[in-house]
C-alpha positions, 0 to 999 in steps of 0.5 A: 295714313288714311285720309276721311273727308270731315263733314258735318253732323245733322241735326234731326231735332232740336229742343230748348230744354233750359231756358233762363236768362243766366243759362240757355241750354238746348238738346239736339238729335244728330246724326254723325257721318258714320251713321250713328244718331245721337240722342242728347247732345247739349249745346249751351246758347250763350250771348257773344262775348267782348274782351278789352285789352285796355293799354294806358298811356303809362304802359300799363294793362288794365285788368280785372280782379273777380270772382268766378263761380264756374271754377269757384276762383278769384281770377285776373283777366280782361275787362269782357262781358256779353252782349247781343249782336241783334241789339249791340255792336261788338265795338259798342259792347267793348266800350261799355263793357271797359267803362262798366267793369274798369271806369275806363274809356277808350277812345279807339278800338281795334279788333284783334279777332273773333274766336270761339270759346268752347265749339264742342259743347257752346256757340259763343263768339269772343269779339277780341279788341285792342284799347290803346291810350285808354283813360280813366273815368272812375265811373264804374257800373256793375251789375249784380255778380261783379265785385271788381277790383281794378289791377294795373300791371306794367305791359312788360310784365303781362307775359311773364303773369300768363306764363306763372299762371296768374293769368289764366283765363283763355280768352283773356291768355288769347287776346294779350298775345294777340295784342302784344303781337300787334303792339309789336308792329308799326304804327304801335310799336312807337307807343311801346 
């Protein structure tokens, strides 16, 4: 097997060509390692993004249920949402985020992991927190897309719903394994 040192594309130009607040698209000029250039690459600039795996007391996961229009589907995942690391922490987004979306509050945040969503065409960071203990508020605050319905399914049941495909979104898939992996481990596993 031959082996080729990875290395990075360079950027000869950059052009923000949509600039919107529900899409920030920009086209960049590069030039790849073997020589080639090129012209238009899109890369989409989109905020950072907040999951909450939110735990109750009793056991239960709290989840959304919500219309997608990407795929034009009612999907099942975690409470998430965006926000702009210049003005909001991650954690302050995740509390939000999970009393917004679900009237829930956590009074405790555990970071689980930063991953990326889509690195070959977007830059967006998820920020992946685990909410133990969460409690309701029943204060709920949408903003103009959202229609959520709240859905509490029993932790026992949360992988056998990934695997059936009831739950599919990717982040929501990484932070659930993510967190049961870490519920799994001392001091949580006293909690399960």
């Amino acid at each position: 097997m031959i082996e080729h040192q990875v290395q990075k594309w360079q950027i000869l130009d950059s052009t923000l060509v949509l600039d919107n607040p529900w899409c920030r698209v920009k086209q960049d000029r590069v030039l790849l390692p073997n020589g080639t250039i090129i012209e238009d690459y899109f890369v989409n600039l989109r905020p950072e993004i907040v999951l909450v795996f939110p735990l109750t007391v009793n056991q239960d996961v709290i989840f959304v249920r919500q219309y997608r229009h990407g795929v034009e589907e009612i999907l099942v995942e975690l409470p998430a949402g965006s926000f702009e690391p210049q003005t909001e922490t991650s954690i302050a987004a995740a509390q939000r985020e999970l009393r917004e979306e679900t009237g829930y509050v956590a009074s405790e945040l555990i970071p689980l992991a930063q991953i990326y969503d889509n690195p070959v065409k977007d830059k967006t960071r998820l920020h992946l927190f685990l909410a133990p203990n969460v409690e309701p508020t029943g204060q709920q605050e949408w903003d103009i897309t959202e229609a959520i319905e709240v859905v509490l399914i029993p932790l026992p049941e949360v992988k056998t719903k990934i695997l059936t495909g009831e739950i599919q979104v990717a982040g929501s898939i990484a932070a659930l394994f993510l967190g049961l992996e870490k519920l799994a481990q001392p001091p949580f596993n006293k909690l399960l």
